[in-house]
C-alpha positions as CSV (number, residue, x, y, z in Angstrom):
1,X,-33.5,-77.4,-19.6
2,X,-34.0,-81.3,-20.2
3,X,-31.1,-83.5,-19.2
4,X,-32.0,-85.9,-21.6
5,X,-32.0,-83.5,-24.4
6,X,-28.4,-82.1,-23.0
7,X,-27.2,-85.2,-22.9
8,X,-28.5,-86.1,-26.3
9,X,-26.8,-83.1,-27.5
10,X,-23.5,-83.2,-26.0
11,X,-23.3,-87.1,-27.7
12,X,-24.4,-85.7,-30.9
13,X,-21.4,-83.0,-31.0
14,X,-19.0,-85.5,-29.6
15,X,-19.8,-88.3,-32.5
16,X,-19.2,-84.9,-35.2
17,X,-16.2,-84.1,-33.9
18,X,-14.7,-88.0,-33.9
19,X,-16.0,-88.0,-37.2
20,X,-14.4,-85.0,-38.3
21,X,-17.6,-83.7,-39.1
22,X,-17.5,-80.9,-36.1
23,X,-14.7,-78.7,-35.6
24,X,-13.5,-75.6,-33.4
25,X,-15.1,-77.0,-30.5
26,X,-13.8,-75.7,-27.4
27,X,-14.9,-77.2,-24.3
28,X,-14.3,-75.3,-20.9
29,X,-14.3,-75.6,-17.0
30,X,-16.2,-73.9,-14.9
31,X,-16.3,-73.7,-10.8
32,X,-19.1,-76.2,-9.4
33,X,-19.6,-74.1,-6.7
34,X,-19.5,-70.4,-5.6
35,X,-16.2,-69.5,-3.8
36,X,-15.5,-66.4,-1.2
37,X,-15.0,-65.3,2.1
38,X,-16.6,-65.1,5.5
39,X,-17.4,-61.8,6.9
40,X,-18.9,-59.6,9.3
41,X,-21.3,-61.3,11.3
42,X,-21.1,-65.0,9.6
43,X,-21.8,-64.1,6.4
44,X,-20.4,-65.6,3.1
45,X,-19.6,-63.1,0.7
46,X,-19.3,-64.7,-2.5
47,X,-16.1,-63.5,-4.8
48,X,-16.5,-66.1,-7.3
49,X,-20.1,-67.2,-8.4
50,X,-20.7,-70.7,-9.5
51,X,-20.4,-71.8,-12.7
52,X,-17.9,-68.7,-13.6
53,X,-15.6,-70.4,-16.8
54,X,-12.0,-70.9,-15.9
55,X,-9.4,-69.7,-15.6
56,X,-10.6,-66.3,-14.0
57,X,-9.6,-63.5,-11.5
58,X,-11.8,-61.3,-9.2
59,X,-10.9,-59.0,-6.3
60,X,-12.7,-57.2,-3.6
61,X,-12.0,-54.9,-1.2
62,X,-12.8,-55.5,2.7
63,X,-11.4,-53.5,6.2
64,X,-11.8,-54.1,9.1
65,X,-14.9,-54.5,12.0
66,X,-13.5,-52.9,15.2
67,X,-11.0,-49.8,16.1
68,X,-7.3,-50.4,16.1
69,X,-7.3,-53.7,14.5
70,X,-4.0,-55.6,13.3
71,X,-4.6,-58.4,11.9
72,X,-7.4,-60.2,9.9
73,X,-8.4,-64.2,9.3
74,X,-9.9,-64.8,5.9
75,X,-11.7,-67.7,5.6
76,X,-12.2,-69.3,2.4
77,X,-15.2,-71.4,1.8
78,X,-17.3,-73.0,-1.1
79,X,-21.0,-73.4,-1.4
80,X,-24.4,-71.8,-2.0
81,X,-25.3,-71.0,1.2
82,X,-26.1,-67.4,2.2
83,X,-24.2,-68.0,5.9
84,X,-20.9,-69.3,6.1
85,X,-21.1,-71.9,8.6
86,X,-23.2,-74.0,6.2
87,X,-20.8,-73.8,3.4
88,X,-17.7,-75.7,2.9
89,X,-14.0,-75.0,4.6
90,X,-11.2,-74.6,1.6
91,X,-8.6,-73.2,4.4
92,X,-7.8,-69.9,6.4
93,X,-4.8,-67.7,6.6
94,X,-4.0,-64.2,8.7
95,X,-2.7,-60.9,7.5
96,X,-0.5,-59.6,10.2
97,X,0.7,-55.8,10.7
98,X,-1.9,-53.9,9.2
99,X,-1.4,-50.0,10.9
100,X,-3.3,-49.4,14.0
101,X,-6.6,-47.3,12.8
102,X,-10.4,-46.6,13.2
103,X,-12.7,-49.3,12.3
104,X,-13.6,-48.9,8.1
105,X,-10.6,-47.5,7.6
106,X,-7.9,-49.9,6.5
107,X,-8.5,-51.6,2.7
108,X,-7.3,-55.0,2.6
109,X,-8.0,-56.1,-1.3
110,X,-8.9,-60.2,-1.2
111,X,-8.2,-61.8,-4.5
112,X,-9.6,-65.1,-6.0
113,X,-7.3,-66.7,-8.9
114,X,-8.1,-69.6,-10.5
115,X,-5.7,-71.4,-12.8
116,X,-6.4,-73.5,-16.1
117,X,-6.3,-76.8,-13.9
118,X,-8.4,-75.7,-11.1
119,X,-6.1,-74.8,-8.5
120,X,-7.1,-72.1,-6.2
121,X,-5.0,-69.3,-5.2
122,X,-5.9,-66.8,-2.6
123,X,-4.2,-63.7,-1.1
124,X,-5.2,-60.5,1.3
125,X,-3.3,-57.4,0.6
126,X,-3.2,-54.5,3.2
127,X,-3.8,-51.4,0.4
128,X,-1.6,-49.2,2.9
129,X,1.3,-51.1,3.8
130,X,1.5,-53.7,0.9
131,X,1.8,-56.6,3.2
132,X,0.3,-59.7,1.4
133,X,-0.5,-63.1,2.4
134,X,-1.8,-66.3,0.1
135,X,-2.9,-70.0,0.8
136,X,-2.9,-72.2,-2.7
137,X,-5.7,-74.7,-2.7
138,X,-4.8,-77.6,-5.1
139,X,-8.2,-79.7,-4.5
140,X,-10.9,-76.5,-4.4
141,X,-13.5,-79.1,-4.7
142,X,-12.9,-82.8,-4.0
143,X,-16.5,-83.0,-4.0
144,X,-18.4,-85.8,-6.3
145,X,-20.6,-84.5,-9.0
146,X,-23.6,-85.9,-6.9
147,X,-22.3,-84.3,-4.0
148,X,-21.9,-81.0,-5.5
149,X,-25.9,-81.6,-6.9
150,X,-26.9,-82.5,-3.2
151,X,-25.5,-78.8,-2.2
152,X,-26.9,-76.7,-5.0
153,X,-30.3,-78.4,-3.8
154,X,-30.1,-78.0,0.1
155,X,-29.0,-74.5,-0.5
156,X,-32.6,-73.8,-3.5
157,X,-34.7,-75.8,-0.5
158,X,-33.2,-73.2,2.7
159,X,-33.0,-70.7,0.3
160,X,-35.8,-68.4,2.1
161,X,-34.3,-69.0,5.4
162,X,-30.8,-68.4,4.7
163,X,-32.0,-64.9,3.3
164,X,-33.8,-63.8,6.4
165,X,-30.7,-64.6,8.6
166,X,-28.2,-62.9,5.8
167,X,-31.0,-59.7,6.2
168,X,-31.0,-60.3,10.2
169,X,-27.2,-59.6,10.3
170,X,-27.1,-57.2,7.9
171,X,-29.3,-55.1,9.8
172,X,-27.5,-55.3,12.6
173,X,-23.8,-54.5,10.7
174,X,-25.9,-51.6,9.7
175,X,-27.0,-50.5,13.2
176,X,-23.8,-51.2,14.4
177,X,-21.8,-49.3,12.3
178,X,-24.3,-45.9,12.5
179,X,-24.1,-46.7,16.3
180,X,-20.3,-46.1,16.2
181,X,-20.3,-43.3,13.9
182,X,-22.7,-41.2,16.3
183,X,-21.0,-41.9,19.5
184,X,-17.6,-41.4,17.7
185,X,-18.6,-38.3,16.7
186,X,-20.5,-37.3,20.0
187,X,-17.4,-37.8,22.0
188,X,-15.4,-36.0,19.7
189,X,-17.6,-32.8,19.8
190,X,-17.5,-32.8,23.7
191,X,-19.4,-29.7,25.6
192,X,-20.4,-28.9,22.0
193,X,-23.0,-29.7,22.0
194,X,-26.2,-28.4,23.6
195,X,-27.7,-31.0,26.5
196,X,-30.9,-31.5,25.2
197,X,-29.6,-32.7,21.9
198,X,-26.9,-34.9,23.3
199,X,-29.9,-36.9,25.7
200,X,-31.9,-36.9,22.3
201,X,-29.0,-38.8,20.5
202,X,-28.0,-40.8,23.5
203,X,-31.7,-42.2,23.6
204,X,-32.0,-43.2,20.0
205,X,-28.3,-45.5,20.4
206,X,-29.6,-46.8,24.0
207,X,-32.9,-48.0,21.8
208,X,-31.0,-49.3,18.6
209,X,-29.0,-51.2,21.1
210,X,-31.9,-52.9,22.2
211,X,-33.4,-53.9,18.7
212,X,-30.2,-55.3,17.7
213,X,-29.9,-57.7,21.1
214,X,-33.1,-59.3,19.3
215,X,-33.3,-62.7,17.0
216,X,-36.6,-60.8,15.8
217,X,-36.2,-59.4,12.5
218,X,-39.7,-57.5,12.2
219,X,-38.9,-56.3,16.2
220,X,-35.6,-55.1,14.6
221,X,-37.6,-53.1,11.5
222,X,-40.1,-51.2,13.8
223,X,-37.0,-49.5,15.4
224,X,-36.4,-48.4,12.0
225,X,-38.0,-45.3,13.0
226,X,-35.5,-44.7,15.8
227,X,-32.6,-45.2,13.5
228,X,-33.8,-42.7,11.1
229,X,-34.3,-40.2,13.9
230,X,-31.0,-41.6,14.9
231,X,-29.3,-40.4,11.6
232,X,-31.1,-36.9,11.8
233,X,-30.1,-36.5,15.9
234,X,-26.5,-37.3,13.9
235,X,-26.7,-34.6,11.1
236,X,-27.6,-31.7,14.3
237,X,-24.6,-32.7,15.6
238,X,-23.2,-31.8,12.0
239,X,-25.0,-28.8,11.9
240,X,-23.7,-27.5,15.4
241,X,-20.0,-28.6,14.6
242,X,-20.0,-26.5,11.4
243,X,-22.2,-23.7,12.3
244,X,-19.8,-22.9,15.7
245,X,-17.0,-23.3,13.3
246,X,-18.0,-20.5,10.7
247,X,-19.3,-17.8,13.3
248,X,-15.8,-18.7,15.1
249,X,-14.1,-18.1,11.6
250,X,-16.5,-15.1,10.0
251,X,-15.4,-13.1,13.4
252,X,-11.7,-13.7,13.2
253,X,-11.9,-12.6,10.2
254,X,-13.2,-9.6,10.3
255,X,-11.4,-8.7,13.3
256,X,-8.2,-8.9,11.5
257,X,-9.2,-7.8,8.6
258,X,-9.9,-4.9,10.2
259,X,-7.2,-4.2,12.4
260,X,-5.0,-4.8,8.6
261,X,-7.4,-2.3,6.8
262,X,-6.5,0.4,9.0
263,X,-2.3,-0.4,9.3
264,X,-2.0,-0.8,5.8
265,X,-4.8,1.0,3.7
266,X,-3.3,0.1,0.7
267,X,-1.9,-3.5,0.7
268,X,-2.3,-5.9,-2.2
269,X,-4.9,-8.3,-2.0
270,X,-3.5,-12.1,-2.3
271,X,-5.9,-14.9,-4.3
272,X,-5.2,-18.4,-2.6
273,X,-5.3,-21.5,-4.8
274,X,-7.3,-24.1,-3.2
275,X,-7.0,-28.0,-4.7
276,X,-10.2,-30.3,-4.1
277,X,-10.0,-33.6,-3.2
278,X,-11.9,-36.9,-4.2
């Protein structure tokens, strides 16, 4: 786009519409700059792109990054910056009393809502308990229009850099989280499972470990290979779980189905109604 021609334009509808000439012209706002949240691993998550007309409304849903957490700090920031600590502070607030639970579990639904004037307003709901807090930003901005130009720039000029430490920290949420999923379920299984497949699965975390404990983000993709074998190691553990579970359950059943057949030869067979949940 040429600025001249946009400012050409722009003075060519204004001068119709004092004229009389132009009409139904509706001029709106629009945010100068993206607005969200900072998350796992000092990310910004962006709830509200820039440029987005006003006024508007978007939620998402978040929970929380560690085991029997009750409480979480939102931090709202503005800016085009893929990290959050180059971005702009707007304010922070804490949601208290969320339920003691596992890590992933709890749904706290963050909300953006910006009025016809500009003023921000934003609030974290625990989904379980209906506990909300809110901060109400009147001055989202207070940013000069050259100033706002000067951070759209910096952010197109460390664009590439910004993205490989977004995808560095994203690996490692990944890793993380498939990390705590297969020891979880390890300790839950106990004795199990079979030795040999517990040292196999213990080997692949102890080596994920490693990769993540790196600034290296091509170190970090060639143990992509252990985190695949990772996942499969994860899916025997399924596979041992579920396989016990159905001989345990086959034989029980036919025990007593026996033992029924022969006390009462001719008792009516009962259909159960099963319900499936999504």
């Amino acid at each position: 786009v040429n600025p001249d021609e946009v400012v050409a334009v722009g003075a060519g509808i204004q001068a119709g519409v004092l004229k009389g000439e132009v009409k139904d012209v509706l001029l709106l706002d629009v945010t100068p700059l993206s607005l969200g949240i900072e998350t796992l691993g000092g990310v910004f998550t962006r709830i509200i792109d820039r440029n987005t007309t006003i006024p508007t409304r978007k939620s998402q849903v978040f929970s929380t990054a560690a085991d029997n957490q009750t409480a979480v700090t939102i931090h709202v920031l503005q800016g085009e910056r893929d990290m959050a600590g180059d971005n702009k502070t707007l304010g922070r607030f804490e949601l208290f009393g969320i339920p003691p639970a596992p890590r992933g579990l709890p749904q706290v639904e963050v909300t953006f809502d910006i009025d016809a004037n500009g003023i921000v307003h934003v609030s974290a709901k625990d989904l379980g308990t209906g506990r909300e807090q809110s901060i109400r930003i009147t001055a989202p901005s207070g940013l000069s229009e050259a100033e706002i130009k000067n951070l759209i720039k910096e952010a197109e000029l460390h664009a590439e850099e910004d993205h490989r430490k977004k995808e560095l920290v994203e690996a490692r949420n990944q890793a993380d989280t498939l990390i705590y999923t297969t020891e979880k379920t390890l300790a839950d299984l106990g004795d199990k499972v079979d030795a040999s497949t517990k040292s196999d699965i213990e080997s692949h975390v102890a080596a994920l470990k490693t990769a993540m404990e790196g600034t290296d983000m091509d170190a970090i993709k060639q143990k992509s290979d252990s985190s695949e074998a990772l996942m499969k190691a994860s899916h025997k553990l399924a596979e041992a779980m579920y396989s016990k579970a159905g001989a345990a359950g086959a034989a029980g059943a036919g025990a007593a189905g026996a033992e029924e057949k022969a006390k009462k030869p001719e008792e009516e067979v009962v259909e159960a109604e099963f319900e499936e949940v999504k």
